[in-house]
LUMDREN-765962 format. One line per 8 residues: number of its first residue (from 1); their letters; for each residue x, y, z of N, C-alpha, C. Coordinates in steps of 0.2 Angstrom, whole numbers. Each point is the difference from the previous one (the first is absolute). Example, Ala and Ser with C-alpha at 12.3 -4.5 7.8 and 13.67 -1.06 7.14 Angstrom:
// residues 2
1) as) 66/-28/39/-4/6/0/4/6/0; -2/5/-4/4/6/1/-4/5/3 .
***
This chain:
// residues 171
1) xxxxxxxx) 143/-6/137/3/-1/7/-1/7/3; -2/-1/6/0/7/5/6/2/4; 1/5/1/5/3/3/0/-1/6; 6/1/4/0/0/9/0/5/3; -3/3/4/-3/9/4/6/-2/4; 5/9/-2/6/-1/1/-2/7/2; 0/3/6/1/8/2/3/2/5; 5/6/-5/7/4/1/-2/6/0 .
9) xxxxxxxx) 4/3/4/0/9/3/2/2/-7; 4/-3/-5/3/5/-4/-6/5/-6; 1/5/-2/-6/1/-4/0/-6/-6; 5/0/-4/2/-2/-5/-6/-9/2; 1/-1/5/-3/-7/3/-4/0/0; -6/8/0/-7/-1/0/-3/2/-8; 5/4/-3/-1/0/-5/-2/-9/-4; 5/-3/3/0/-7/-5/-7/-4/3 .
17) xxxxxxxx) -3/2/7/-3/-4/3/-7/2/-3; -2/6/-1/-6/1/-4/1/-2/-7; 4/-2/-3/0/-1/-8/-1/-7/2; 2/-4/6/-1/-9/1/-6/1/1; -4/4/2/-7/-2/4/-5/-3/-4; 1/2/-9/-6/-5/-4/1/-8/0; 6/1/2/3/-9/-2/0/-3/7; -2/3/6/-1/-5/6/-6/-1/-2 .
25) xxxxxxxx) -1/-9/5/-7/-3/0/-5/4/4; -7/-1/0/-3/4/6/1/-3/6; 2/-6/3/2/-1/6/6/5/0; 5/0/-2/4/5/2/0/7/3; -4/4/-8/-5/5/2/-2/1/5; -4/-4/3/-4/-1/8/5/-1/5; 4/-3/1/7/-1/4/2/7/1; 1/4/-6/5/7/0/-6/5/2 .
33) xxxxxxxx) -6/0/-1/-4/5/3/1/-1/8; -1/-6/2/-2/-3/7/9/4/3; 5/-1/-1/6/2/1/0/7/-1; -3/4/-4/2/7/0/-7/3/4; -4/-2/-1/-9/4/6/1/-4/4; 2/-6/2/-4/-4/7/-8/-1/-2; -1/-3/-3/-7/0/-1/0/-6/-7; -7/-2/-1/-3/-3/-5/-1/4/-7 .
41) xxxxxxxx) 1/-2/-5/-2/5/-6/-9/3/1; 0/5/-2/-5/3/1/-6/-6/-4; 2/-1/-8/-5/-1/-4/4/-6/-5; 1/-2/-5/3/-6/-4/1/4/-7; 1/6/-2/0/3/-5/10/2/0; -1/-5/-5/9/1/1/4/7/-3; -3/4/-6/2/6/-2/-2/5/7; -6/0/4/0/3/4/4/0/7 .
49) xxxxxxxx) 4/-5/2/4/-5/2/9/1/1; 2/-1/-7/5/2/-4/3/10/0; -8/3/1/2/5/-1/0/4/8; -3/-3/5/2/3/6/5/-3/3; 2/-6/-2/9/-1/0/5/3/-1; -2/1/-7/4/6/-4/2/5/3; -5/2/5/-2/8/3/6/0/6; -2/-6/4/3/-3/7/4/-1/-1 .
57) xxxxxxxx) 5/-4/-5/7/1/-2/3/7/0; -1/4/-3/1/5/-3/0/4/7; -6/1/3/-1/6/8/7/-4/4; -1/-4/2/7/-3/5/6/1/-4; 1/0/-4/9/3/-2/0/9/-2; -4/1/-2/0/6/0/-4/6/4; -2/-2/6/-3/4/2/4/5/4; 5/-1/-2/8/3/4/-4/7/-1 .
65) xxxxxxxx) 6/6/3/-2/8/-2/5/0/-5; -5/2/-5/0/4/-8/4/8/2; 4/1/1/4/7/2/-1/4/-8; -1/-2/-4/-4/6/-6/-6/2/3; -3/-6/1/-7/2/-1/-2/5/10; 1/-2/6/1/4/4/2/7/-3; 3/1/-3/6/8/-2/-6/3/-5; -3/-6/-3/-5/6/-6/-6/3/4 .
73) xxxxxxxx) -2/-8/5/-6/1/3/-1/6/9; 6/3/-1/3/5/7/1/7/-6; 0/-2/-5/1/9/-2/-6/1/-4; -4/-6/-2/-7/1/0/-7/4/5; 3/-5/4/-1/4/6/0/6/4; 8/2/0/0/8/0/-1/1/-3; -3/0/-6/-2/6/-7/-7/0/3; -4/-6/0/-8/1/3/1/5/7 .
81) xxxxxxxx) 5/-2/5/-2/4/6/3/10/-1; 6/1/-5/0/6/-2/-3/5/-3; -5/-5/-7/-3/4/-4/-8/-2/1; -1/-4/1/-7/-2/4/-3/-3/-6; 2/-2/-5/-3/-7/-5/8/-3/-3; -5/-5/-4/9/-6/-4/2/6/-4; 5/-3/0/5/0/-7/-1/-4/-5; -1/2/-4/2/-6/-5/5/-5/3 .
89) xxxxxxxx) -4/-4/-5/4/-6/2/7/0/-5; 5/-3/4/8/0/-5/-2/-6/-6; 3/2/-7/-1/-3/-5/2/-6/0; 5/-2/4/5/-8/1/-5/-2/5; -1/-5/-4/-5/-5/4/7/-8/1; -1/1/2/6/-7/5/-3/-4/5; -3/-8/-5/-5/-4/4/3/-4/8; -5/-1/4/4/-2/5/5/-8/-2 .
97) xxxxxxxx) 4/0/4/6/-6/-1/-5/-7/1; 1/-4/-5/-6/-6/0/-4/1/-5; -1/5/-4/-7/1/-3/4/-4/-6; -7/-5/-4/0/-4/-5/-2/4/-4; 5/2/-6/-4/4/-6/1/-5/-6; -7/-2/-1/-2/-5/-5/-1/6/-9; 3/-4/-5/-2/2/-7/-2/-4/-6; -4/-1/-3/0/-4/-6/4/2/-4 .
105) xxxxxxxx) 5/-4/-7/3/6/-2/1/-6/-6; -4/0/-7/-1/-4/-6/-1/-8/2; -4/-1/5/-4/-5/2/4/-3/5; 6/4/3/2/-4/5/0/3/6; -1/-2/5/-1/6/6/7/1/6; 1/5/-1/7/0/5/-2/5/7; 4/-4/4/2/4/7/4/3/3; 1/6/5/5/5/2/-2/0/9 .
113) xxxxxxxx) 5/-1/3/-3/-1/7/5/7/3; -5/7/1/6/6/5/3/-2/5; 7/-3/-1/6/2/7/-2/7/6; 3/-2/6/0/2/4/3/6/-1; 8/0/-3/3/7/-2/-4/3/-7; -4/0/-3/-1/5/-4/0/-4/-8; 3/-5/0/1/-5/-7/-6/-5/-1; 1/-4/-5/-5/-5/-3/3/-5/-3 .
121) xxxxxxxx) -1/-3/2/2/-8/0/-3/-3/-5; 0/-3/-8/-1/-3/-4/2/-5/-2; 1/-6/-2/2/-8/-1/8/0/6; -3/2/4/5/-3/4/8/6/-2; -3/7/-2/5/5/-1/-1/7/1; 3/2/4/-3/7/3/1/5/-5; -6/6/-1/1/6/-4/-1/6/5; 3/3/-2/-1/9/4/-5/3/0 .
129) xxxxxxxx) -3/-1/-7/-6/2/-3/-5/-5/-2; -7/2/0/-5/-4/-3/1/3/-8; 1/5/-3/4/-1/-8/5/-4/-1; 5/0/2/3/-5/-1/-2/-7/-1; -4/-1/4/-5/-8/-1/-4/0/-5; -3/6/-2/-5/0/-5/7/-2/-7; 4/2/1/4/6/-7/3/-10/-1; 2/-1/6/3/-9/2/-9/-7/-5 .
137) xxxxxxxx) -4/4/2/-6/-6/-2/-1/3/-8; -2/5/-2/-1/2/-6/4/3/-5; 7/4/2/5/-3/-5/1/7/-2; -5/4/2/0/8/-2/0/6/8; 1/4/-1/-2/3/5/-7/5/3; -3/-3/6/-4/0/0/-2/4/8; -4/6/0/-1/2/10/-4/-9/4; 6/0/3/0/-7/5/-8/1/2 .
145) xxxxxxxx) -2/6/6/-5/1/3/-6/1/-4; 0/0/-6/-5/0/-6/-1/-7/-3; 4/-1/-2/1/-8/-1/-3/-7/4; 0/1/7/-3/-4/4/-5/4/3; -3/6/-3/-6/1/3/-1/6/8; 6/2/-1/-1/3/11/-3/8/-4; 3/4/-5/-4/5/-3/-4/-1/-6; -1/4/-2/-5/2/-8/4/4/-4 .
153) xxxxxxxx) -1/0/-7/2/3/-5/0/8/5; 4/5/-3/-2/6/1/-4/2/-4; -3/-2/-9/-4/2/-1/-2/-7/-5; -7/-2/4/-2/-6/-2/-2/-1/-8; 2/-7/-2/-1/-1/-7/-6/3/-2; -7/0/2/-3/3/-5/-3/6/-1; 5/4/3/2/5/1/4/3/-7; 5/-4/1/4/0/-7/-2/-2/-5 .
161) xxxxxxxx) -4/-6/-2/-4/-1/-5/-4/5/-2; -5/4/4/-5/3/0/2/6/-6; 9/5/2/3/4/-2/2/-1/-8; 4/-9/1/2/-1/-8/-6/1/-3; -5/0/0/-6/-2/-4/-5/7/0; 1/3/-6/-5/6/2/-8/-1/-1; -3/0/3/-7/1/1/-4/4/-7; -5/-6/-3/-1/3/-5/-6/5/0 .
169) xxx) -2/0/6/-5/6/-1/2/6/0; 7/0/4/5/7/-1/0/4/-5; -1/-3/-6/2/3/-7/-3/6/0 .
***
């Protein structure tokens, strides 16, 4: 059975509307492109379809001002026009509000959609942190932002293999 296109301002509503999107009919699908672009679907390619919905859900509720991100992107700013190159970028990486961060994690795949204030939304329960979600899905504690992929190791595994293992030419 297919679900009914139900769209509401609230985030938490868009979070639930992209999770319905595999399970609506393609009539539907074409219904809620035609209501959100005014227009006909580009192509019949439903993953392609599904995901600039995705997108178009996501822009219209959040496209509000992000008051971190202005504040990091004005002192970024003045440090280029001060010193006459970037700064380093700051180590907190803090995804815009909306962003889907998808994980496989022992054959299952789980989702975390960033809040507008700076949390993460998982099964329908808000975390402060993307650790605490990871430490919530895996059971141990794990860097959240390492976990679903936004950085890299600081020092890449085979990097660390390479040391455990001496080199037997070395001898």
């Amino acid at each position: 059975m297919y679900a009914a296109i139900h769209i509401s301002p609230t985030p938490a509503s868009v979070t639930a509307q992209i999770a319905q999107l595999p399970e609506l009919a393609m009539p539907e699908i074409k219904k809620l492109w035609r209501r959100l672009y005014g227009d006909e679907t580009p192509n019949h390619n439903r993953q392609f379809l599904e995901r600039r919905i995705a997108f178009k859900l996501q822009e219209l509720e959040f496209k509000k001002e992000n008051r971190a991100l202005l504040e990091r992107n004005k002192r970024r700013i003045d440090a280029l026009i001060s010193h006459g190159k970037m700064q380093k970028r700051e180590r907190e990486y803090q995804p815009v509000p909306g962003t889907v961060l998808r994980r496989e994690y022992q054959g299952i795949e789980y989702q975390v959609v960033a809040t507008a204030d700076g949390q993460y939304e998982f099964q329908g329960r808000v975390f402060p942190s993307l650790s605490m979600v990871a430490r919530e899905i895996t059971g141990t504690r794990w860097s959240g932002p390492l976990f679903f992929g936004l950085r890299e190791r600081a020092v890449p595994k085979s990097k660390i293999k390479a040391k455990a293992k001496p080199n037997r030419g070395d001898r």
